[in-house]
C-alpha positions as CSV (number, residue, x, y, z in Angstrom):
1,X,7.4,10.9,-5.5
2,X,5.4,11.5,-2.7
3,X,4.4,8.0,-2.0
4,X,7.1,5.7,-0.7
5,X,7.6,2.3,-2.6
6,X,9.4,-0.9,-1.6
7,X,11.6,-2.0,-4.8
8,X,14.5,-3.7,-5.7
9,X,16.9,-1.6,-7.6
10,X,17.1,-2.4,-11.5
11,X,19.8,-3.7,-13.0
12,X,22.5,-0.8,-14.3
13,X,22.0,-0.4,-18.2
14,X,25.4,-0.6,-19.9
15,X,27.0,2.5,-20.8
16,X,27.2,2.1,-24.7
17,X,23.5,1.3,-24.7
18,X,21.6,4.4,-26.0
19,X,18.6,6.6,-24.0
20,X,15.5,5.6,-25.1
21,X,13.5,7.8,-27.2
22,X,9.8,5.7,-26.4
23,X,9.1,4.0,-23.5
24,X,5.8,1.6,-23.8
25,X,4.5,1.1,-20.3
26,X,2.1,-2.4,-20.1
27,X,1.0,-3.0,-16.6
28,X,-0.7,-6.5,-16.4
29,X,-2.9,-8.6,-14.3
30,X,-3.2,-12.1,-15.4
31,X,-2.8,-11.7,-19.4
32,X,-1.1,-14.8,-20.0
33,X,-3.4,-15.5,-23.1
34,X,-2.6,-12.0,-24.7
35,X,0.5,-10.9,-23.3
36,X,3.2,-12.8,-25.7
37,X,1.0,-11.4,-29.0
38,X,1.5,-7.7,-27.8
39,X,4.5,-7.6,-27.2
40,X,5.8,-9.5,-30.3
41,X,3.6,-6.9,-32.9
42,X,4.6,-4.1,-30.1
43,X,8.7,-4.5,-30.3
44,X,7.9,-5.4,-34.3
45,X,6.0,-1.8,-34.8
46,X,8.4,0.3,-32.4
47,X,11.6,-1.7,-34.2
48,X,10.4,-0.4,-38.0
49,X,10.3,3.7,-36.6
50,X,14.2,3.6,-36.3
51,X,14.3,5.0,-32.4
52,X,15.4,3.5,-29.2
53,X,13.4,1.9,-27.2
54,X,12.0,0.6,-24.4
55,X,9.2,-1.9,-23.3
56,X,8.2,-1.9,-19.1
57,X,5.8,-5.0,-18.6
58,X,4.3,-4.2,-15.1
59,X,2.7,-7.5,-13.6
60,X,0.3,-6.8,-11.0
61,X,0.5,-9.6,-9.1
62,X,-0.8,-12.0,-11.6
63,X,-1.5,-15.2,-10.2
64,X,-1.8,-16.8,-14.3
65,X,1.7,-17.9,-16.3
66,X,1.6,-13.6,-16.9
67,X,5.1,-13.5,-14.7
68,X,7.1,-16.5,-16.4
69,X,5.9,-14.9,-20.0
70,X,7.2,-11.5,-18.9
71,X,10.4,-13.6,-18.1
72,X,10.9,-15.4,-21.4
73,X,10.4,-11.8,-23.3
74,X,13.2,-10.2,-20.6
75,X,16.0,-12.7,-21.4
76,X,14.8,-13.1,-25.3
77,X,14.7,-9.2,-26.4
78,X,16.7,-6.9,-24.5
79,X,14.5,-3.4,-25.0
80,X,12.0,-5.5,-22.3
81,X,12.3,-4.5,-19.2
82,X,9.4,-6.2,-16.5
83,X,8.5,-5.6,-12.8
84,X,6.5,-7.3,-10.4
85,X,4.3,-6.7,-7.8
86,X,4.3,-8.5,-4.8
87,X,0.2,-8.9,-4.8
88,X,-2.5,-6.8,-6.7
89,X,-2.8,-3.2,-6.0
90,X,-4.7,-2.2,-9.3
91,X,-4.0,-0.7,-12.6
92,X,-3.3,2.9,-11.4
93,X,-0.7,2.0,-9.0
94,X,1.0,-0.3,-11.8
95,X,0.6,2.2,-14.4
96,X,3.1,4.8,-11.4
97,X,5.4,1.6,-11.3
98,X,6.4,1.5,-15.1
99,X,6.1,5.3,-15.4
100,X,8.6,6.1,-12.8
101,X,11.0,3.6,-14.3
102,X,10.3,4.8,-18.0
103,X,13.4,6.6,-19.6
104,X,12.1,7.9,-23.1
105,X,11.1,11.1,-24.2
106,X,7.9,10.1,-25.4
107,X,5.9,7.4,-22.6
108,X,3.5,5.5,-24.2
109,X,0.9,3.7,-21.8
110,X,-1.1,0.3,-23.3
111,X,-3.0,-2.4,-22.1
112,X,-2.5,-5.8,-23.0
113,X,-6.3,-7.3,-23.5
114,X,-5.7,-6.6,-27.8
115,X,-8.5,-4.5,-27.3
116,X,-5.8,-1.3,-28.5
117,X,-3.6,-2.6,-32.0
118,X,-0.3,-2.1,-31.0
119,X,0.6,-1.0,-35.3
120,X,-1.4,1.9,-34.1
121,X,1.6,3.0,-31.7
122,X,3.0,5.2,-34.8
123,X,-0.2,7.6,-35.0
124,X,0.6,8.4,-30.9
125,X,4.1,9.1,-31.0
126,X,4.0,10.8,-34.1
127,X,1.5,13.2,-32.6
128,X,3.8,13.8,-29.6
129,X,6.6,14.6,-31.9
130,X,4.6,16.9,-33.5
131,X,4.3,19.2,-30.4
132,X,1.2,17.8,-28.4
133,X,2.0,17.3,-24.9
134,X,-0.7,14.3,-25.3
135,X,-1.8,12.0,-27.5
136,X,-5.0,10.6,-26.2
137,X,-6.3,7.6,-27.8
138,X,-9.9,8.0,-29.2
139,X,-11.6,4.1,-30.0
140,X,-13.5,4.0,-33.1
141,X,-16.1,1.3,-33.7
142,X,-16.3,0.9,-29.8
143,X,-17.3,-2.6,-29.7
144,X,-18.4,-2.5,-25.8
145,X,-22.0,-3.9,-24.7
146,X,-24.4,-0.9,-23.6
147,X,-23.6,-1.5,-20.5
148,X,-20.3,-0.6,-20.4
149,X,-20.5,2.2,-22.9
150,X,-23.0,4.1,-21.3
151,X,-21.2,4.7,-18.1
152,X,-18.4,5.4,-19.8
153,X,-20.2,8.1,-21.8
154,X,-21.4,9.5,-18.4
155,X,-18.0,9.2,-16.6
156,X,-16.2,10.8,-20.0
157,X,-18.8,14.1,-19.1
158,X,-18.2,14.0,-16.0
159,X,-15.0,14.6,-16.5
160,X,-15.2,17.3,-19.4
161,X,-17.4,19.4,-17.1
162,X,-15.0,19.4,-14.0
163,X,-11.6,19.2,-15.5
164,X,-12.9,21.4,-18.6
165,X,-10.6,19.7,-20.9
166,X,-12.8,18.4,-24.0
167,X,-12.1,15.6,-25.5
168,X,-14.3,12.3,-26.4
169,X,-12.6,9.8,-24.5
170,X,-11.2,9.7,-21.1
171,X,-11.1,6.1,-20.5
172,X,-8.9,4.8,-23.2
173,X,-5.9,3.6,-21.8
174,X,-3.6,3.7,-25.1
175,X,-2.0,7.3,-25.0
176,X,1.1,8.8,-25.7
177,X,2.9,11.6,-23.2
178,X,5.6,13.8,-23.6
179,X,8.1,13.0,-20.5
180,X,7.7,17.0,-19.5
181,X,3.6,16.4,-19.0
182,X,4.1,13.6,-16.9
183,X,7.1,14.5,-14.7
184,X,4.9,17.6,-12.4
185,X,2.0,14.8,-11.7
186,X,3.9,11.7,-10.8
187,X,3.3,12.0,-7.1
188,X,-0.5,11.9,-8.2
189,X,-0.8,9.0,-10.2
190,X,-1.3,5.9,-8.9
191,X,-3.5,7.7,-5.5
192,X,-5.4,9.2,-8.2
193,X,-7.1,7.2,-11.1
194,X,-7.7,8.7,-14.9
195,X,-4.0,9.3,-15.3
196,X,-4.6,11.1,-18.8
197,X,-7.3,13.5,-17.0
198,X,-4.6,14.6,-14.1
199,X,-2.1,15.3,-16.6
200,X,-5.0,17.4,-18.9
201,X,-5.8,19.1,-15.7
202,X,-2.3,20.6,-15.3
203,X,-2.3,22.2,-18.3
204,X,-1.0,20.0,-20.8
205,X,-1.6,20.3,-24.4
206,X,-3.5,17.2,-26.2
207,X,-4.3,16.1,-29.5
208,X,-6.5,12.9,-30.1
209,X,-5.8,10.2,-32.0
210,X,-8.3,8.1,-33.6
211,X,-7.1,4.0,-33.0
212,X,-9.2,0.7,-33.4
213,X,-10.6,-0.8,-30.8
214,X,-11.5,-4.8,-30.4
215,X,-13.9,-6.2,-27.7
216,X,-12.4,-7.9,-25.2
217,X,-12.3,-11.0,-25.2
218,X,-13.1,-12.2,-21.4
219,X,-15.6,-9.8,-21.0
220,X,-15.2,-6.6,-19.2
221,X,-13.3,-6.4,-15.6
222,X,-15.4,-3.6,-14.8
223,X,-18.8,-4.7,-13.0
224,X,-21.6,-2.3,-12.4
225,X,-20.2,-2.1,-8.6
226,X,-16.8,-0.9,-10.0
227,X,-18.7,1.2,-11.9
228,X,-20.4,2.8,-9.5
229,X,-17.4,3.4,-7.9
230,X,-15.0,4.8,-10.3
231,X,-18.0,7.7,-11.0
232,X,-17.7,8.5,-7.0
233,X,-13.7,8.6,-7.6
234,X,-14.4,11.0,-10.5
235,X,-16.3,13.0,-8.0
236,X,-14.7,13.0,-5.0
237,X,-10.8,13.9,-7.1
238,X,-12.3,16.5,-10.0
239,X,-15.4,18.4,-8.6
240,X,-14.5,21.1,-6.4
241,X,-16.5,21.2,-3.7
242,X,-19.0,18.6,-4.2
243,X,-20.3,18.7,-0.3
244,X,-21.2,21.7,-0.6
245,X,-23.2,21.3,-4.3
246,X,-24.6,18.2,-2.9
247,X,-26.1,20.0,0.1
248,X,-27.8,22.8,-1.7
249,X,-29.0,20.2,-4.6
250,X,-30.7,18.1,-1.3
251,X,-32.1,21.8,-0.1
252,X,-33.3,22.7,-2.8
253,X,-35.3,19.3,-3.8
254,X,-36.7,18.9,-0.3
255,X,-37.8,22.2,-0.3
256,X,-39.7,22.0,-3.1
257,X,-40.8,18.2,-2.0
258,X,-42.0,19.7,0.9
259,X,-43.7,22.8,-0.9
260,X,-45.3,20.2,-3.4
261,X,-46.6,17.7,-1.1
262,X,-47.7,20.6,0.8
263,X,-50.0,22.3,-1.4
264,X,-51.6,18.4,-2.7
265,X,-52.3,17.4,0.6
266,X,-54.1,21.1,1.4
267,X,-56.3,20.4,-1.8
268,X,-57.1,16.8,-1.3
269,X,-57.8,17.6,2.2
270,X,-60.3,20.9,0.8
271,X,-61.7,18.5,-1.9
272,X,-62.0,14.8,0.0
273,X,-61.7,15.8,3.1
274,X,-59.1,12.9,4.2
275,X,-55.3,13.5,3.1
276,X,-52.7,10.4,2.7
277,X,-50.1,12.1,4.4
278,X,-48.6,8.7,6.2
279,X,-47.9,7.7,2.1
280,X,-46.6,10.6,0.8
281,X,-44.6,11.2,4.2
282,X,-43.2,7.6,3.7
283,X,-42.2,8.6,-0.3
284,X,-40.2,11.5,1.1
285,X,-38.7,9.8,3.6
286,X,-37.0,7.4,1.3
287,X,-36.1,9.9,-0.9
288,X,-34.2,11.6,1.5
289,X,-32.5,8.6,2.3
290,X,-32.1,8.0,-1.2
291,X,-29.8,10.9,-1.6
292,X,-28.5,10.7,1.8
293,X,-27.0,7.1,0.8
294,X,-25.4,8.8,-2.4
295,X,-23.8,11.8,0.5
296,X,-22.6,9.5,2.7
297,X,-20.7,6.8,-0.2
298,X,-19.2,10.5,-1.4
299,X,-18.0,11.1,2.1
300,X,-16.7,7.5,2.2
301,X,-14.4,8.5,-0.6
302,X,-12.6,11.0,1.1
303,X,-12.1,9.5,3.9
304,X,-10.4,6.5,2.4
305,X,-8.4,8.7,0.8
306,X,-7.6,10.5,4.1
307,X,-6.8,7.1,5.9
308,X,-4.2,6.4,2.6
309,X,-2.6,9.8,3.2
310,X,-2.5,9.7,7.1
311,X,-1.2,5.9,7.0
312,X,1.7,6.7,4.6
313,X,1.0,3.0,2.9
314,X,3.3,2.7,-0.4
315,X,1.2,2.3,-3.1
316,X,3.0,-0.9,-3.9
317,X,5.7,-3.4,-3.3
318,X,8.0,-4.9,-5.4
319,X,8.7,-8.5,-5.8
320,X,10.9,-8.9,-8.1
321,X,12.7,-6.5,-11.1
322,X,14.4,-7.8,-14.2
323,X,15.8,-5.7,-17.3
């Protein structure tokens, strides 16, 4: 890994125990409403395919009854493993905490909101079995407000055009991996959101999958803010470049800003005599500005990410492991 981590060491499995053959990876962050139900029809759907296997509850730092759930499931069916983090990091960094532990052949990654049907955990690893690298979940029905679907939609292109991996859905969190596709990329995860797009990127094969999808229930965690920011992580860790595309794009449209305000203010000046150039110079001026605010929130990226890499921070702690 190249990040460090602070964790306590999980308890040895017993030697007649057999290797998993799926590992389901649920990180968490205060699910205590949902958490119990998932798992139950989880462990009842992966039980009925006949293979080992394993279930990682992550708890990122839930400060709901999400822990002492996790706890109840650990000591009542012994294919659950859970870990928890000593505060919230994020999902990315909790996903790398149940995928570094995960033993299977076949990882399996879920949230635990009910938005994803956890019967529909067949149609994944069945796909992986069947020689795709990845099974990316594709929702049907998407059940989403507009305003959650339509940046997704622009996020999802976004990161067709840079990765150039097409596929409909980027976002959905329910996905299936061969342990070889994840293995090169682990470093990355976690420092890097879109886990499903790093892995695509490296040259993995995918297949998608067609599962239900439910609204959420509490509403969306994802404000326009976080929004806003997860298109300027998109940018920042897929587009090659993008400094330099950003600075001719502002070239080019001042240019012809300047060209077009330019030529208007030599007519109204040949035609009325008097040109508003205070007005239009003000217009321009906030454009530039405009874009220059976009630059500078790109910039901000990187160097956030350049603090993380310089400060060697682990990308998160562990409180407490039980398996």
């Amino acid at each position: 890994m190249a990040e460090a981590e602070t964790a306590a060491q999980p308890a040895p499995r017993l030697a007649e125990a057999p290797l998993p053959v799926v590992s389901l990876v649920v990180p968490v962050y205060n699910e205590e409403g949902t958490l119990e139900e998932v798992c139950r029809r989880a462990l009842a759907t992966l039980e009925s395919l006949g293979k080992p296997f394993e279930l990682i509850v992550v708890d990122d730092g839930s400060q709901d009854g999400t822990w002492a759930i996790a706890e109840r499931l650990v000591a009542a069916e012994p294919p659950v493993r859970a870990v928890r983090l000593k505060r919230n990091f994020g999902q990315h960094p909790a996903m790398h905490a149940g995928l570094s532990r995960a033993s299977g052949d076949i990882i399996v990654t879920m949230d635990a909101d009910l938005q994803n049907v956890p019967e529909d955990l067949p149609k994944l690893i069945a796909a992986v079995e069947g020689g795709a690298d990845v099974a990316s979940g594709r929702r049907r029905g998407r059940e989403d407000s507009w305003g959650r679907t339509f940046p997704s939609k622009m996020v999802n292109g976004m990161l067709r055009r840079f990765t150039g991996v097409d596929i409909a859905d980027f976002g959905c969190a329910f996905n299936a991996y061969s342990r070889s596709a994840i293995e090169p990329v682990l470093g990355v995860i976690g420092k890097q959101k879109f886990t499903k797009a790093l892995v695509l990127s490296a040259g993995a094969s995918v297949v998608e999958v067609d599962l239900s999808h439910q609204p959420r229930a509490d509403g969306s965690r994802y404000s326009p803010f976080r929004l806003i920011r997860l298109a300027l992580h998109v940018l920042a860790g897929f587009w090659p470049q993008p400094i330099q595309w950003a600075g001719v794009l502002i070239g080019a449209i001042c240019g012809l800003l300047t060209i077009a305000v330019g030529v208007w203010g030599i007519v109204v000046w040949v035609v009325n005599g008097d040109f508003p150039g205070l007005l239009f110079l003000g217009g321009l001026v906030l454009g530039v500005l405009a874009v220059q605010g976009f630059i500078l929130a790109l910039v901000g990226e990187y160097l956030g990410r350049i603090q993380r890499d310089v400060e060697g921070r682990p990308l998160y702690t562990i409180d407490q492991e039980l398996s």
